[in-house]
Structures are given as structure tokens and as C-alpha cells.
Backbone as numpy.savetxt, mean C-alpha at the origin, in Angstrom:
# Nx Ny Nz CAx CAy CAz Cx Cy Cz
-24.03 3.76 15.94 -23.50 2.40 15.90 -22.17 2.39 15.15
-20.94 1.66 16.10 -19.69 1.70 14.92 -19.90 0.33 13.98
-19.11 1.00 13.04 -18.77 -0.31 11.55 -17.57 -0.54 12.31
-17.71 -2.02 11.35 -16.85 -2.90 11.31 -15.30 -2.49 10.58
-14.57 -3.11 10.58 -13.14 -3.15 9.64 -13.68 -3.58 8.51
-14.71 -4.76 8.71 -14.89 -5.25 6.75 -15.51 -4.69 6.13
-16.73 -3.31 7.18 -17.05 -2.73 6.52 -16.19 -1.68 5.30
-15.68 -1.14 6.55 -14.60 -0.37 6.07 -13.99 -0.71 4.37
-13.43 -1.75 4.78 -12.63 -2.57 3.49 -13.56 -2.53 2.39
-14.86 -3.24 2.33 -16.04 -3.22 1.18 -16.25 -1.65 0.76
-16.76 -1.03 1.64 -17.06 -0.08 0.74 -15.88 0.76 0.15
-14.66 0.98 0.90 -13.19 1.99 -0.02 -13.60 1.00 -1.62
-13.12 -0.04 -1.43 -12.80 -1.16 -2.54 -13.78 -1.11 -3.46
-14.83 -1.24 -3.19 -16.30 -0.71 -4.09 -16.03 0.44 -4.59
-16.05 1.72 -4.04 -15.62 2.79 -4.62 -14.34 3.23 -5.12
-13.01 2.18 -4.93 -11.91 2.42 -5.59 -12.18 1.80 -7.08
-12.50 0.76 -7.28 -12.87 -0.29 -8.45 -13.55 0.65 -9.49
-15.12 1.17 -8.86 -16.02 2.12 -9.54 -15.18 3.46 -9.95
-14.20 3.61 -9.74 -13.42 4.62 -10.01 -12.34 4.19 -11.01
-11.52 3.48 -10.81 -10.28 2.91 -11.98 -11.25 1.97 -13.21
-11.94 1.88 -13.44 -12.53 0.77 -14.16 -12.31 1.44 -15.42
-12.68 2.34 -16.04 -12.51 2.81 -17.28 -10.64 2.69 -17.12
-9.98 2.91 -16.73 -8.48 3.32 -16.98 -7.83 1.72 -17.00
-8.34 0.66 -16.04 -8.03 -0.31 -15.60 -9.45 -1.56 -15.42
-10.02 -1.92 -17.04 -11.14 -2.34 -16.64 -11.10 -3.90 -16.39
-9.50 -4.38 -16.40 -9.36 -5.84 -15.89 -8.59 -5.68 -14.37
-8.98 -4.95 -13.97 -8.16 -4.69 -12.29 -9.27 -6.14 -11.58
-8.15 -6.24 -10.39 -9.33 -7.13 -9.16 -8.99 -7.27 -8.36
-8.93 -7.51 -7.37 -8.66 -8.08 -5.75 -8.47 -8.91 -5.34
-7.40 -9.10 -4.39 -7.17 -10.47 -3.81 -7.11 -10.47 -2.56
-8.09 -11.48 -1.92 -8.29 -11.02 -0.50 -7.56 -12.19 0.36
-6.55 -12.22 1.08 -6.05 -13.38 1.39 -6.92 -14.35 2.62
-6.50 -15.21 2.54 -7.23 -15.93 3.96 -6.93 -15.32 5.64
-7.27 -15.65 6.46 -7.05 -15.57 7.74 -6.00 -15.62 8.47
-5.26 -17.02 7.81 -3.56 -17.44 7.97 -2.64 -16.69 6.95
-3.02 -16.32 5.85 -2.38 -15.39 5.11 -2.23 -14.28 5.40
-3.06 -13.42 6.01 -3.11 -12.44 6.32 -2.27 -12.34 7.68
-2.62 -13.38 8.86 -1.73 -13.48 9.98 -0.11 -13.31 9.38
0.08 -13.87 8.31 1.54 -14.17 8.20 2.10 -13.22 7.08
1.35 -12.39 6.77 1.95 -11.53 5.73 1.26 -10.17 6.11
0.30 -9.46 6.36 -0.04 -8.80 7.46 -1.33 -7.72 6.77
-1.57 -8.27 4.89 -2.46 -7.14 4.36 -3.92 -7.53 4.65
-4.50 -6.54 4.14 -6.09 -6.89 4.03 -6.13 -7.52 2.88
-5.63 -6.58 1.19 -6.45 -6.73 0.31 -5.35 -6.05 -0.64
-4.84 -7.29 -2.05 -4.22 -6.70 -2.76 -5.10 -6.68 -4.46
-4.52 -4.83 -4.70 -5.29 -4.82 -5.59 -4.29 -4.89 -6.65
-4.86 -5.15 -8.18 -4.30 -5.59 -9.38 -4.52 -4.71 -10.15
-3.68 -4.17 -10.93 -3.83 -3.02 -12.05 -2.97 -3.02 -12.79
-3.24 -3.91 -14.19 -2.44 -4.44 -15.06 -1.00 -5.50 -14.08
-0.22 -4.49 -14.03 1.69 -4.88 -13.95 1.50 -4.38 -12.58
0.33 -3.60 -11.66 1.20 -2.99 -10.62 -0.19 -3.33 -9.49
0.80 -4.19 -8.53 -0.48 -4.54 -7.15 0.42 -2.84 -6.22
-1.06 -3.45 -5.41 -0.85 -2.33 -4.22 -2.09 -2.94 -3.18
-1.57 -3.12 -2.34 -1.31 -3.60 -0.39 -1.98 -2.78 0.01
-3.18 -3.00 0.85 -3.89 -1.91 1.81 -4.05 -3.03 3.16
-3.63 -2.35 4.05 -4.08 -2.68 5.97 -5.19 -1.38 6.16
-6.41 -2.04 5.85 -7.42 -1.12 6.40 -7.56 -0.91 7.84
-7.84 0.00 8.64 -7.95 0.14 10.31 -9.45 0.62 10.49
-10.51 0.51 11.04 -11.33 0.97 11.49 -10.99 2.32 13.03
-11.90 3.20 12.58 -11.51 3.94 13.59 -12.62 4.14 14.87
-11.87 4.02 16.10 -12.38 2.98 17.41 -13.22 4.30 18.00
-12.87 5.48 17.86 -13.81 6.61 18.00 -13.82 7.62 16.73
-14.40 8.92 17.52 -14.02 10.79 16.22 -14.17 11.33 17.50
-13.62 12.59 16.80 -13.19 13.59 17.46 -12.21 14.07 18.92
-11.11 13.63 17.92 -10.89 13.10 16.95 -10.59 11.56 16.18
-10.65 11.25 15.17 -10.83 9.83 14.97 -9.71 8.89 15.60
-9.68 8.03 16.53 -8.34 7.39 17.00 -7.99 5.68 15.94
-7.11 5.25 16.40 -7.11 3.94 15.50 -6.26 3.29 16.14
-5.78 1.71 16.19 -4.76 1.00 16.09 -3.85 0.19 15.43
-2.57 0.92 15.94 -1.58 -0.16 14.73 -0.73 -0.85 15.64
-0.38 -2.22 15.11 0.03 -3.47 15.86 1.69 -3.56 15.48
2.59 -3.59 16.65 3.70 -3.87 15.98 4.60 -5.07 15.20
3.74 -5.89 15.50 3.81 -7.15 14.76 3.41 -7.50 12.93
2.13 -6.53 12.89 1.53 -6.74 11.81 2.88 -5.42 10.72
3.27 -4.39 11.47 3.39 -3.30 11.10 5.04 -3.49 10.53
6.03 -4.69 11.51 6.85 -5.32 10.44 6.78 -6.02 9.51
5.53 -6.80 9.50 5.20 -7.74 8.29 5.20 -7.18 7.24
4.79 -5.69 7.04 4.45 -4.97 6.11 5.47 -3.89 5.88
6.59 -3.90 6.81 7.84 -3.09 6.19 8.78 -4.14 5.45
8.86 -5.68 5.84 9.32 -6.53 5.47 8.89 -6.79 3.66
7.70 -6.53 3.48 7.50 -6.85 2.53 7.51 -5.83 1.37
7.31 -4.52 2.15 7.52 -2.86 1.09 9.51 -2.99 0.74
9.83 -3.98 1.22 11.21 -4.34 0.75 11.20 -4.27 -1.18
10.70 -5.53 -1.52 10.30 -6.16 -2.33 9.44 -5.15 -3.12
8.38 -4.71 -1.98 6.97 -3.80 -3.21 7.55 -2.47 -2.48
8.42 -1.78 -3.20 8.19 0.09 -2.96 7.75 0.69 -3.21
6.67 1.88 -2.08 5.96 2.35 -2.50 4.63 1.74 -2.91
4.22 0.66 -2.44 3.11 0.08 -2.96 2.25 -0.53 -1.78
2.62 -0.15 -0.56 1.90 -0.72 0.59 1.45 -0.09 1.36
0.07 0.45 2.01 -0.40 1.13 2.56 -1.78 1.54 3.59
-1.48 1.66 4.54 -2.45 2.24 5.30 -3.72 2.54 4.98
-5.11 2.66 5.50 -5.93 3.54 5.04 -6.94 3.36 6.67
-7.14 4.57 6.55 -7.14 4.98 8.01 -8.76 5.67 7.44
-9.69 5.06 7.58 -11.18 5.82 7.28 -11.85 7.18 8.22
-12.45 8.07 7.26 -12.50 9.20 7.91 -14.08 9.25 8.96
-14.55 8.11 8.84 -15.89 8.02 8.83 -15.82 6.81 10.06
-16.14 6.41 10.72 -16.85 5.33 12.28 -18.11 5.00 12.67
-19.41 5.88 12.38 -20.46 5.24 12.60 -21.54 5.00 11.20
-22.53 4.42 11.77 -23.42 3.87 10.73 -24.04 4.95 9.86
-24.66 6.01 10.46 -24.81 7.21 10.21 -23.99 8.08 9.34
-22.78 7.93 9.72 -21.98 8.47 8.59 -21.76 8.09 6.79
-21.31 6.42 7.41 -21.86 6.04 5.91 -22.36 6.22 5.42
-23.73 6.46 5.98 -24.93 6.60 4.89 -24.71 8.26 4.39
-24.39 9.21 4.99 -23.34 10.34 4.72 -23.03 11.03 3.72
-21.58 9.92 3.59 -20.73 9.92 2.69 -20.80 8.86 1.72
-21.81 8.05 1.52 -22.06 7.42 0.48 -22.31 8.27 -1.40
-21.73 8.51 -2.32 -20.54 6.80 -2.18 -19.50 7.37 -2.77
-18.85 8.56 -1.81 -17.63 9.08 -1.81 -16.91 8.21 -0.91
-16.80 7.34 -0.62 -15.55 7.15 0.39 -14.50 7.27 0.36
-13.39 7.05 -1.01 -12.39 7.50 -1.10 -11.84 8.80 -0.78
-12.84 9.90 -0.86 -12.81 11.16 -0.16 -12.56 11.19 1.25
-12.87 10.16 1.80 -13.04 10.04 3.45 -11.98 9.42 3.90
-10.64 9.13 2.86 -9.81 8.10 3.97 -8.54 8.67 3.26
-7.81 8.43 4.86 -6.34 9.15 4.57 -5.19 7.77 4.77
-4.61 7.73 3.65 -3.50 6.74 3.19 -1.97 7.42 4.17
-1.39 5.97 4.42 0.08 6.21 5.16 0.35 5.04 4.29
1.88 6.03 3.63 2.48 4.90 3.30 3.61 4.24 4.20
3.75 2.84 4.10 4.42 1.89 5.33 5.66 2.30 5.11
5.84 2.83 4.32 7.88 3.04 4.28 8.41 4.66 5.66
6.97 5.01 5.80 6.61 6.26 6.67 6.41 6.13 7.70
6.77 5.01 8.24 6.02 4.18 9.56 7.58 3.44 10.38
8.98 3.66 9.37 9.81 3.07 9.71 10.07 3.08 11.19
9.79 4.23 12.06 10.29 4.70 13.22 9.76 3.84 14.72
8.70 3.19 13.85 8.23 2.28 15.02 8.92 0.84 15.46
9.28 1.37 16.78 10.66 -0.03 17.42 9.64 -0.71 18.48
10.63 -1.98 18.91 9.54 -2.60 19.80 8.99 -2.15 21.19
8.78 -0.58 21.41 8.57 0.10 22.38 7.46 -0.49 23.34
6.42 -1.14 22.04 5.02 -1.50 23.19 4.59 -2.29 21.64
3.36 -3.36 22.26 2.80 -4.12 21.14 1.96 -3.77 20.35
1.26 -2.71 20.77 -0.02 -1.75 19.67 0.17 -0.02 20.41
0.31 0.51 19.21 0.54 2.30 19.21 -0.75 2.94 19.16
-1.27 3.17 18.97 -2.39 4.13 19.30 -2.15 5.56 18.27
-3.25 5.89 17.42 -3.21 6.43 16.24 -4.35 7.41 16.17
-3.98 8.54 16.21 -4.65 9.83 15.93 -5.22 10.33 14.60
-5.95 11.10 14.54 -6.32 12.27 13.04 -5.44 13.46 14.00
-5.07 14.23 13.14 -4.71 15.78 12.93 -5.01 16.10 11.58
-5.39 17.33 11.60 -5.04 18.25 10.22 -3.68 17.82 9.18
-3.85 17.57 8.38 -3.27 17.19 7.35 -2.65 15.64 7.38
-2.92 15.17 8.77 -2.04 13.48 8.85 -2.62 13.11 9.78
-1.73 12.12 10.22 -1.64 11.02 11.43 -0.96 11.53 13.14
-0.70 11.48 13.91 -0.25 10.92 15.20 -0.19 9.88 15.83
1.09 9.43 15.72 1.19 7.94 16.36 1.99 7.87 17.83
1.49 7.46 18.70 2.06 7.71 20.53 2.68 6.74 20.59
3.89 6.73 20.86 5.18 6.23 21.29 5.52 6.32 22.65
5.22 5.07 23.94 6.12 5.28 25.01 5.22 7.06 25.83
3.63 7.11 25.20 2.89 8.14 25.63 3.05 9.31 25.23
3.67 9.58 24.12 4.11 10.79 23.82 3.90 10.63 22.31
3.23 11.87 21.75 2.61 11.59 20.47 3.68 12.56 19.46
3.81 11.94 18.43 5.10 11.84 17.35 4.56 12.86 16.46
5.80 13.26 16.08 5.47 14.50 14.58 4.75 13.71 13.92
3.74 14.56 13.02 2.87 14.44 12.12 2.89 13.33 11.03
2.70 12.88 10.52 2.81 11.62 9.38 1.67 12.29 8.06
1.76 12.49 6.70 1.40 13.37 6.23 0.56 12.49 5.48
-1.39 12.56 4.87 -1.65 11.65 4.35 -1.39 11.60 3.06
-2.01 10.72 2.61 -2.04 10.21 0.73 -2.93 9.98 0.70
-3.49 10.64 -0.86 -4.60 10.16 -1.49 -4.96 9.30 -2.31
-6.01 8.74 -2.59 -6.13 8.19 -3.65 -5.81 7.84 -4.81
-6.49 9.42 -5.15 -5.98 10.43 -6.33 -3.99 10.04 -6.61
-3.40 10.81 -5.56 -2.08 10.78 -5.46 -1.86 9.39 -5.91
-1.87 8.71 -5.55 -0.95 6.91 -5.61 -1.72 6.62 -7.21
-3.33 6.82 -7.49 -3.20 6.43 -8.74 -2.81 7.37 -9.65
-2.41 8.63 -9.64 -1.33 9.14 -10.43 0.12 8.46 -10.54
0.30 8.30 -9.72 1.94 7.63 -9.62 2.31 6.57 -10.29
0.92 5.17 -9.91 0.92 4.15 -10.43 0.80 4.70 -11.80
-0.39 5.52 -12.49 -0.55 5.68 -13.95 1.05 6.28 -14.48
1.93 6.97 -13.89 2.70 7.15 -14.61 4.12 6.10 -14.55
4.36 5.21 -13.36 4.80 4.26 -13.49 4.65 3.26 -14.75
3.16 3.25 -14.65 2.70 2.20 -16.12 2.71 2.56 -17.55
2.83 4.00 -17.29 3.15 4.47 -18.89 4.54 4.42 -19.14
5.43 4.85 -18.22 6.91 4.99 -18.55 7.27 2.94 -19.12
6.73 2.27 -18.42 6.71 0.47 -18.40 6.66 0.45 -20.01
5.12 1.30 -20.43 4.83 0.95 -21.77 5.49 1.87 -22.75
6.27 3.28 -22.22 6.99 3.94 -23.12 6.56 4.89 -23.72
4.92 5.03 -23.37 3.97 6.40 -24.04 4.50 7.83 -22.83
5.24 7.41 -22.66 5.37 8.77 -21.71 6.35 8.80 -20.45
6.48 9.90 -19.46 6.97 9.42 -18.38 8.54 10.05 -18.50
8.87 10.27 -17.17 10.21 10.53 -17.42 11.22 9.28 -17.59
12.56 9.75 -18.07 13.14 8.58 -18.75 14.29 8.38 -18.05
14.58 8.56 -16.67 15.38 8.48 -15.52 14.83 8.08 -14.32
13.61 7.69 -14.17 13.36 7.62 -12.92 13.60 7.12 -11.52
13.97 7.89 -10.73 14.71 7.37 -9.27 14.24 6.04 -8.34
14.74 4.74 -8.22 13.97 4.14 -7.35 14.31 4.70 -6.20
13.80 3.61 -5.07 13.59 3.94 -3.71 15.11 4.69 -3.19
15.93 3.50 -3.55 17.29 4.07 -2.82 17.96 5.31 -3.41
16.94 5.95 -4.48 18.05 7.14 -5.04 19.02 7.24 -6.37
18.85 5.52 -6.45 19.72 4.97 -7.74 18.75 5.15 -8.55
19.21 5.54 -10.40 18.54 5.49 -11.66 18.74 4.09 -12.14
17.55 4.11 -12.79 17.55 2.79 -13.92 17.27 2.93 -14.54
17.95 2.87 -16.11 17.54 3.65 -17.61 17.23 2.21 -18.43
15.97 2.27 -18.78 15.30 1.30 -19.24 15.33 0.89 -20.27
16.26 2.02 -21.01 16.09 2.24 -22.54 17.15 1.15 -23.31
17.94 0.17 -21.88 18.98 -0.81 -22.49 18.08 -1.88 -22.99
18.50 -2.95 -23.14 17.49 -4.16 -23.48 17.51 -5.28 -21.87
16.29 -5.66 -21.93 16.22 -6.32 -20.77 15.93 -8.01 -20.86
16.00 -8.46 -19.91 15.56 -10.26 -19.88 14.76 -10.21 -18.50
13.70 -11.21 -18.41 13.49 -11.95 -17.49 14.18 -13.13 -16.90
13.84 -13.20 -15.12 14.58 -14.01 -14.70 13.60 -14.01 -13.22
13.78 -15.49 -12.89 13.05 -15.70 -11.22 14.36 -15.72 -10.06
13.98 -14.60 -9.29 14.66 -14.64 -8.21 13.74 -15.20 -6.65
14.72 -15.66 -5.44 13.91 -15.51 -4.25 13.89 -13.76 -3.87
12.96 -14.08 -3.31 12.83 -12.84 -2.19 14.23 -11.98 -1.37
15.13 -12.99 -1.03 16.04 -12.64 -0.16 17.24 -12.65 -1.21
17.36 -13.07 -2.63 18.37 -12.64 -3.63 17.88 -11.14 -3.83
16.46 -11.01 -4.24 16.35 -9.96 -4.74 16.45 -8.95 -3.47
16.27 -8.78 -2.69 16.97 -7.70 -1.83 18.64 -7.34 -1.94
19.27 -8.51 -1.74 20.69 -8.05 -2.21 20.67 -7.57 -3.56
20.40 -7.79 -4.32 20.34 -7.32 -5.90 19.60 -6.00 -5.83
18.95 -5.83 -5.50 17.73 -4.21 -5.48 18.11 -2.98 -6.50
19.44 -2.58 -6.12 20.36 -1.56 -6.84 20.89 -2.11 -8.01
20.90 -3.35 -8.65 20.75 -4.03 -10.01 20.17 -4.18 -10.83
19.02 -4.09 -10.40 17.94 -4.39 -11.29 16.77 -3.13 -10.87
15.63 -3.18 -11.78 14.81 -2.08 -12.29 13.37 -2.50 -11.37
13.19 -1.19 -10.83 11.94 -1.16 -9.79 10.90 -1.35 -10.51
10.41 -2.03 -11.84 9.49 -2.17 -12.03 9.59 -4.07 -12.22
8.42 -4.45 -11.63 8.30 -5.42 -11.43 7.12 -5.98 -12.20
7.17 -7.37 -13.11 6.19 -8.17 -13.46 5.79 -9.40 -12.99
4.46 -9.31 -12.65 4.07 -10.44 -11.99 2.96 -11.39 -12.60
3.10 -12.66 -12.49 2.40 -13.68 -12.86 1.49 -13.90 -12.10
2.13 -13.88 -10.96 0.94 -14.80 -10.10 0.69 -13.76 -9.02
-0.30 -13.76 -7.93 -0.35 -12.55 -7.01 -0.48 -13.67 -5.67
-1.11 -13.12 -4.32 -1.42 -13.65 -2.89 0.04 -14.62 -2.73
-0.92 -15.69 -2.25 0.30 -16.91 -1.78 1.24 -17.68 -2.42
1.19 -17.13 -3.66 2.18 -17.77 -4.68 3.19 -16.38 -4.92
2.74 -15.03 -5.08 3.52 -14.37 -5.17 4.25 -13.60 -3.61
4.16 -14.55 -2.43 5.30 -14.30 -1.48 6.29 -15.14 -1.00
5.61 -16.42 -2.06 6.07 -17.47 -1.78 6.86 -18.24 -2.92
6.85 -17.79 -4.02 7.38 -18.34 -5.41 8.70 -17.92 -5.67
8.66 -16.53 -5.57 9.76 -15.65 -6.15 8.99 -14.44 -6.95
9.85 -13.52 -7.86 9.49 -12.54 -8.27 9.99 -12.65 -9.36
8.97 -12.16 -10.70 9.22 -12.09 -11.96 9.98 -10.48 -11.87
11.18 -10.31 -12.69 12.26 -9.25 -12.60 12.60 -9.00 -13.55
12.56 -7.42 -13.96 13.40 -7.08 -15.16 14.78 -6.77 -15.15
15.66 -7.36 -15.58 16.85 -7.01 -15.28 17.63 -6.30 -16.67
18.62 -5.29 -16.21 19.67 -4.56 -16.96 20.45 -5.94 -17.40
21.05 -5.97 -18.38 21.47 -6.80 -19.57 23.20 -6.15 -19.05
């Protein structure tokens, strides 16, 4: 018997939570509505201290190998918005499809699912309205126009909450390197003095290379795509 997508979603999230809780024991989830989700394109954003992170869970429609679908509609919503969040939005493509399995791999699941991050996904143009999505050894395959694309490499768990943990230490200053590169390649040395300030969405894209990739947020879901963004800025 196949699971569902919400299955999918409940149990990673169950076993991601049961996992960060000692490191992050005020983390939580925000699951948007139906119309939220239509219009912004995630499943489920999670909270960890200063730093959310975006998952589009996919259920996979067979195995062997596991296939999946990604929508090109949903799939700009979510490059549109890794604008704003870099590095913080992502795929999770479950290794597991029937009922049987679950019971399996219970209650490893995080073991079972391979992460794409959306900034890795740029290459998809309006060729066709849903791509069609493979397993291979070490990644993804995504068919383009019938013809299936170099490899897409996964992410783990593990991986992204390393990253995040050292993002959040360099924030708090116990550690971390003291140059770190944002997205575009530019440094931001933190070590000046900073202010807060509310920008829109579409200032802070022109600004990006001004100000410091770490971001604080007040509010999360429909207030934080819709408010503006709390910003640390160079002085």
C-alpha cells in the first residue's frame, strides 16, 4: 500500500524534532494553510532559534527506482523565495513508498530521505508543467523535454544541521569562521557594529550585497512573507 505525502511529512518531522531537541529544545513548526501553501509553495517551516528552514516534501509515486514529481509552478515559488532565505529551502524526496516499509525503517527516517537544495534546481525553464524525478546513486534525475539531466547531488540531514549549527554559533560569536562567504561570494565581517531595520522583500533583494546573510526574525508563515524582514545591517 503507498503513503501519503502527509504521511511522509509527519513522520521526517517527528524524527527531525526527536533529534534537534536537546541542541534546539524551543524549535517548532509551522505548517501553513492550503492557500498559503498554494501561494508560497512550502510544506512546513521549521524554527531553530534565529534560523527557519523550508521543506517541499514529495512522496514517491513508485521504487525501483523511486520516481517523484516536481511542479514548475510550485518550483518558482520556492526559487523566488530562496532569494530572501539562502540556503534554507529544500526538497526532501523520501527513500521509502509503501506501508511496509515504514514500518521498516521506523524510526530512522531521516536516514531514508535525500534533501535537494532549491538553489540546485535553478535549471528548470518553462519546458513542461511537472518534470518527473528519479533516485540514482548518490542524487536525483530530473527529465527535461524526455531526456534525463546530470545528477543533482543529495543533502543530509546531518549536513544542513551542521551548517545551520555553525551559522548560529558564528551569530552568537562562540565560534565559527570570521569571514564567512554569502551566497553571491561577497564577505560580511560582523565584527563592525550593527542596527536593526525593516525592509520589504523587493528592497532587500536590491540591497543583498549590503547587508549580512544572517537574518532575524520575529514573526514566521504569513506575516513573515508578507511583513518584511528583520535585517542586520553593516553600520
Amino acid at each position: 500500500m503507498m503513503i501519503s505525502e502527509r504521511t511522509v511529512e509527519a513522520n521526517v518531522l517527528i524524527d527531525y524534532f526527536h533529534w534537534i531537541k536537546d541542541d534546539y529544545p524551543k524549535s517548532f513548526v509551522y505548517m501553513p494553510s492550503q492557500r498559503e501553501e498554494y501561494i508560497q509553495g512550502y510544506d512546513a517551516l521549521t524554527y531553530n532559534t534565529n534560523y527557519p528552514l523550508l521543506f517541499q516534501f514529495k512522496r514517491a509515486r513508485q521504487n525501483d527506482p523511486y520516481r517523484y514529481e516536481i511542479f514548475y509552478r510550485q518550483n518558482e515559488m520556492l526559487l523566488n523565495l530562496s532569494r530572501h532565505l539562502p540556503d534554507s529551502i529544500y526538497y526532501v524526496f523520501p527513500l521509502f513508498s509503501e506501508f511496509a516499509e515504514l514500518k521498516a525503517i521506523t524510526p530512522h527516517f531521516l536516514d531514508h530521505c535525500c534533501l535537494i537544495r532549491i538553489e540546485d534546481l535553478t535549471e528548470l525553464k518553462h519546458h513542461q508543467n511537472k518534470y518527473q524525478v528519479k533516485r540514482v546513486p548518490n542524487g536525483i534525475q530530473i527529465s527535461i523535454q524526455r531526456t534525463w539531466q546530470n545528477t543533482v547531488r543529495c543533502i543530509s540531514f546531518n549536513e544542513i544541521t551542521n551548517m545551520v549549527n555553525q551559522r548560529l554559533s558564528f551569530m552568537r560569536g562562540d565560534g565559527g569562521p570570521t569571514r564567512p562567504p554569502d551566497k553571491g561570494g561577497q564577505h560580511v565581517d560582523l565584527k563592525y557594529p550593527r542596527t536593526k531595520t525593516i525592509v520589504s522583500p523587493s528592497e532587500y533583494v536590491s540591497r543583498r550585497r549590503e547587508i549580512s546573510t544572517e537574518l532575524l526574525y520575529e514573526s514566521i508563515g504569513y506575516t513573515l512573507f508578507r511583513k518584511g524582514f528583520y535585517l542586520t545591517v553593516i553600520q
